[in-house]
Structures are given as C-alpha cells and as structure tokens.
C-alpha positions as CSV (number, residue, x, y, z in Angstrom):
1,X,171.8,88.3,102.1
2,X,169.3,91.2,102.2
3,X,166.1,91.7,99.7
4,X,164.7,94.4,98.8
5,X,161.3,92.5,98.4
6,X,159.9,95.8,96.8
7,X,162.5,95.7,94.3
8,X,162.1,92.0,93.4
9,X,159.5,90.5,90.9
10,X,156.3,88.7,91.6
11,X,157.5,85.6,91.8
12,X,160.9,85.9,93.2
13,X,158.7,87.3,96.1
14,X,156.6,84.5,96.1
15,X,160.1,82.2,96.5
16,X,161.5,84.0,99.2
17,X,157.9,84.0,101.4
18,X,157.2,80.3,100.4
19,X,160.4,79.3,101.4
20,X,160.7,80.6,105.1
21,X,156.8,80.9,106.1
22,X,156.7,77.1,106.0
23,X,155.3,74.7,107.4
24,X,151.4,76.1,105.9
25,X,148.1,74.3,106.5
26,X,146.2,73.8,103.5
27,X,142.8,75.3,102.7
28,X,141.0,73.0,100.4
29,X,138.5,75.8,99.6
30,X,134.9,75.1,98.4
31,X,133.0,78.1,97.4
32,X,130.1,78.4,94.7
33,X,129.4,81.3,92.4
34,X,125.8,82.9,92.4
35,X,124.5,81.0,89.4
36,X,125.5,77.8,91.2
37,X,128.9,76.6,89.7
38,X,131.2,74.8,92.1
39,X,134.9,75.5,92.2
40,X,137.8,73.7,94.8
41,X,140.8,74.9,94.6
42,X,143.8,74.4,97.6
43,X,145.9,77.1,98.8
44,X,148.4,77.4,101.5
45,X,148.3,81.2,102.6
46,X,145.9,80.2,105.8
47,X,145.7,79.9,109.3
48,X,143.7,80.5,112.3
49,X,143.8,84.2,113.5
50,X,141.3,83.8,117.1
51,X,138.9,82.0,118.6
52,X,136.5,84.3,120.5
53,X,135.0,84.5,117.4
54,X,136.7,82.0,115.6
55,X,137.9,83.5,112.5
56,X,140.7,82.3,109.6
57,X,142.2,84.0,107.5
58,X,142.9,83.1,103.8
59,X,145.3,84.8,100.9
60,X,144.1,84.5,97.7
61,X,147.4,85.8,95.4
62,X,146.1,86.8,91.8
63,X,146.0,84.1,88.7
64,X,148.1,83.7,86.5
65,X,146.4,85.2,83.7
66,X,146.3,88.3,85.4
67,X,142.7,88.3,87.3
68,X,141.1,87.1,90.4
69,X,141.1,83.6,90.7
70,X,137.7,82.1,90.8
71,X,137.0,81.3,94.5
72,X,138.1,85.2,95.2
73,X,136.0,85.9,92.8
74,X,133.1,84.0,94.0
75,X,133.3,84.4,97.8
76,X,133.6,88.4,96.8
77,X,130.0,87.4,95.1
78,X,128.6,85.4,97.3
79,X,130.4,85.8,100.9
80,X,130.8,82.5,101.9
81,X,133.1,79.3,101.9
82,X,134.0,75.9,103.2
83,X,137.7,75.2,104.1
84,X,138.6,71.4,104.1
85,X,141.6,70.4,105.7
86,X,143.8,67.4,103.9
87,X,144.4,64.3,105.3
88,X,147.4,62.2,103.5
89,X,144.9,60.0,101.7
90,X,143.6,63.0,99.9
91,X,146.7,64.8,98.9
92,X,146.5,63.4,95.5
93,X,143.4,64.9,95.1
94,X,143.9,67.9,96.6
95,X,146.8,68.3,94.2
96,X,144.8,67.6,91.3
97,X,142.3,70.6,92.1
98,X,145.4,72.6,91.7
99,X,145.3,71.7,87.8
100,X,145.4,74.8,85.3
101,X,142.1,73.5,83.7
102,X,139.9,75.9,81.7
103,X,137.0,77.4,83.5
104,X,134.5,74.9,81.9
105,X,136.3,71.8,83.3
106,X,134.7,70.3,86.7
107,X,137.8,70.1,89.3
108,X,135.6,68.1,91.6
109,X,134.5,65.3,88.8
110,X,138.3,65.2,87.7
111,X,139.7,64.2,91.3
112,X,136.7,61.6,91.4
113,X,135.9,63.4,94.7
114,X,132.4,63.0,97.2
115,X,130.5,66.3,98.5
116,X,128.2,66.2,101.1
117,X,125.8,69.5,101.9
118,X,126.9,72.1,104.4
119,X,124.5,73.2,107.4
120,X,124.2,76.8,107.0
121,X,126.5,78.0,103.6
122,X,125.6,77.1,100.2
123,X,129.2,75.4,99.4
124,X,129.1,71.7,100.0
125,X,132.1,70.1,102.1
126,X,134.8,67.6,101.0
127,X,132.9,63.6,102.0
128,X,136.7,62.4,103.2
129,X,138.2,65.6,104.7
130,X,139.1,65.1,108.2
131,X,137.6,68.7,109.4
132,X,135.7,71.1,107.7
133,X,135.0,74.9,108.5
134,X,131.7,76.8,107.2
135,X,132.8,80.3,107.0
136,X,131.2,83.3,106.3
137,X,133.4,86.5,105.4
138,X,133.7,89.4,107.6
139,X,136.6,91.0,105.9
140,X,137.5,91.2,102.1
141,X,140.5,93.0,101.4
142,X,142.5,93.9,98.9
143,X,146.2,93.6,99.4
144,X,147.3,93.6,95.7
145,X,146.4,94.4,92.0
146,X,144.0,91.0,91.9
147,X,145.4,89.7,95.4
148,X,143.1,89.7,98.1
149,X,142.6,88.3,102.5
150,X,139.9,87.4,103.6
151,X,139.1,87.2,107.3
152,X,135.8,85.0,108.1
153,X,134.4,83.6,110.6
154,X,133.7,79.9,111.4
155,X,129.6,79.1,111.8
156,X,130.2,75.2,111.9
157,X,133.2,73.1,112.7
158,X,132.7,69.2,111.0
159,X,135.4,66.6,112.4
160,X,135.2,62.9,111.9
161,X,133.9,60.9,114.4
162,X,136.7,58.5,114.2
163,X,139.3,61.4,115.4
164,X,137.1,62.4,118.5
165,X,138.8,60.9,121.2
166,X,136.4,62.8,124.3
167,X,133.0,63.9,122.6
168,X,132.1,65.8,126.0
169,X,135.6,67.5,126.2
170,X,136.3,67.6,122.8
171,X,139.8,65.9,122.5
172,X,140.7,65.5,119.2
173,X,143.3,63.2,117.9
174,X,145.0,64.9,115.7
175,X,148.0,62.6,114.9
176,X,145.5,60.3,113.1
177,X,143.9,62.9,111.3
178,X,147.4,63.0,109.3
179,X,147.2,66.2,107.8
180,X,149.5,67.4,105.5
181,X,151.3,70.8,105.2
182,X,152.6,72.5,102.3
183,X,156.5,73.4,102.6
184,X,158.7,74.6,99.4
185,X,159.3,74.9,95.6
186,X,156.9,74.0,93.4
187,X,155.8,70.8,95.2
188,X,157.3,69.8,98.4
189,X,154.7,69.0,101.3
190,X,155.1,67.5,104.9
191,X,153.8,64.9,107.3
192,X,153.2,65.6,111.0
193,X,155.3,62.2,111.4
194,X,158.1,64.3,113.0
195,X,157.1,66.4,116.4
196,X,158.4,67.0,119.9
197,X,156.7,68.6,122.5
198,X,157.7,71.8,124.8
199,X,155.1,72.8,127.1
200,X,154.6,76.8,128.1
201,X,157.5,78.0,131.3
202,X,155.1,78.8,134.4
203,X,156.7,82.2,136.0
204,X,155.4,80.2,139.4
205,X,159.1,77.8,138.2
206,X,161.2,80.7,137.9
207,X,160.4,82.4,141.0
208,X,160.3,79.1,142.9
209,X,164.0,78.3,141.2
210,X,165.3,82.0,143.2
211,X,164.8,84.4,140.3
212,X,165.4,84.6,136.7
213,X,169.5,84.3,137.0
214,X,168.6,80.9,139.1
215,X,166.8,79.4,136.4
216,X,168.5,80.5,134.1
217,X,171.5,78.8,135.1
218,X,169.2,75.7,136.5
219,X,167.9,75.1,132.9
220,X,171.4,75.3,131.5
221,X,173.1,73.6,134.1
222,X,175.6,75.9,134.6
C-alpha cells in the first residue's frame, strides 16, 4: 500500500514513521529555561549523526496543545541540553516524565529521580543514567509549524564506571548498560536481549575468492 504522507493527517503520519523507523534510542532530555526551571522530558526522534565533531541530532514534534513543547522551547532560549540515555531500571521513570502534567508540576520530583551537576552546561544530568551527553546546539531548525531538529554538539560524554571494561581504550560494555529502545504504538519498547553479529565484507575476501561472481557463489554455496 502507497501513502500519500502529504495527504495524511498529523498523526496518521506520526503512525506510519513510528512504526517502520524502529528500533529508536531514547533521549531523556534535561534542559533548563533562563529563569532556572528544570524540565525532563524523553523522546525517541534521536541518534548520532558523526563523530569528528560529535554531534546528535534530536526532533522535537510540536505539543499537543498546539505550541513548542517546553525543552524546544528552552534549548531555543538557552542553547544547551543534557541527553540521558535509559537503562531498564529507569524506564519506569523515564515513562513517567512523559506525563501530560501542567507546566507548574515538577516531572523530576514526580519520578523520585537524583540529579547530579553537569561540567560545562547549566542542565544537570540524570544520577542513574548509564551515559550522559552535554550538548550545546549548533543547529535549530524548524521543520514544522511548532516542530523543530536540533543538531548539537557533544562537549562531555559521562559513562558509569561499572560499564568501562578498558579505561585506556575505552571499551564499553554495552550489553550491561541495558538500554532500552522505543519501538511502536503508544507504548511498546525493546531490550537489546536479542542481537547477532555480522562484521563489515573486506573487498581483500572477494578478490582473494576470484572475483565478485566467485564469492558470490562461495557465500551462497552454489
């Protein structure tokens, strides 16, 4: 079946995209408004878009009452951020940031959660997230009537001591960081319980095998 995503609604849109761009990391985004009000809220349009300079990227869709949602609105203010990553343990809480609570209500004190200062950004981190990203936008753009990306750049990296596995070589072990992924619907999230593991073809195999046709047929076992 064929969409004509421009001739769909918001949310039918919003279906189709969260159903096949799946799984998403989560951002578990801290960001502070100028007058000093904390707000965390978790959203799964994020991922990692280079490394030489790092820099993620992070869609912010509009709110539901029809306006920028308040960490757009304060890291268009203030121009800086904190994503924490979630581990299982804290999925609960993550979810519960996700509440439709009115602007005075503190999502941080509802989820019972610990912050600890940042190094160089105003936003404090997550205590229990397993990896934490200071960022500091270098891109705000708007994509949408109250939609916005934002491409920043990562100024300090935190990761749990107890998931480096090789401090000098930096080795991180990422299967007991147990991160969770958001999938579909209006709830469904995944475990990274269920992998396998395909390492990149060397071009040095193919020619070595007699050519493309060769391996071809060697991989196949035809």
């Amino acid at each position: 079946m064929i969409f004509d995503m421009r001739a769909l609604g918001a949310g039918d849109r919003y279906k189709i995209i969260g159903a096949c761009i799946t799984p998403r990391p989560i951002a578990w985004v801290t960001s502070q408004a100028a007058d000093g009000s904390l707000n965390l809220s978790p959203f799964s349009f994020f991922n990692a878009l280079g490394s030489d300079p790092p820099i993620i990227a992070l869609g912010l869709v509009a709110h539901t009452e029809k306006r920028l949602k308040d960490t757009a609105a304060n890291i268009r203010e203030t121009g800086e951020f904190v994503v924490n990553l979630v581990g299982e343990s804290s999925a609960e809480a993550m979810n519960l940031t996700s509440i439709d609570a009115p602007p005075e209500i503190d999502e941080i004190a509802l989820a019972d959660l610990l912050m600890v200062p940042s190094i160089a950004v105003a936003p404090p981190r997550v205590a229990e997230a397993p990896a934490s990203f200071e960022c500091v936008v270098r891109h705000y753009l708007e994509t949408g009537v109250n939609q916005v990306a934002i491409l920043a750049e990562v100024l300090h990296a935190h990761v749990g001591d107890e998931f480096l596995l090789d401090r000098e070589r930096i080795h991180i072990d990422v299967p007991a960081m147990k991160l969770v992924s958001r999938l579909h619907g209006a709830g469904w999230y995944g475990r990274q319980t269920d992998k396998f593991e395909m390492l990149r073809p060397a071009w040095s195999d193919v020619v070595a095998a007699g050519g493309a046709e060769a391996f071809a047929a060697q991989r196949t076992g035809a």
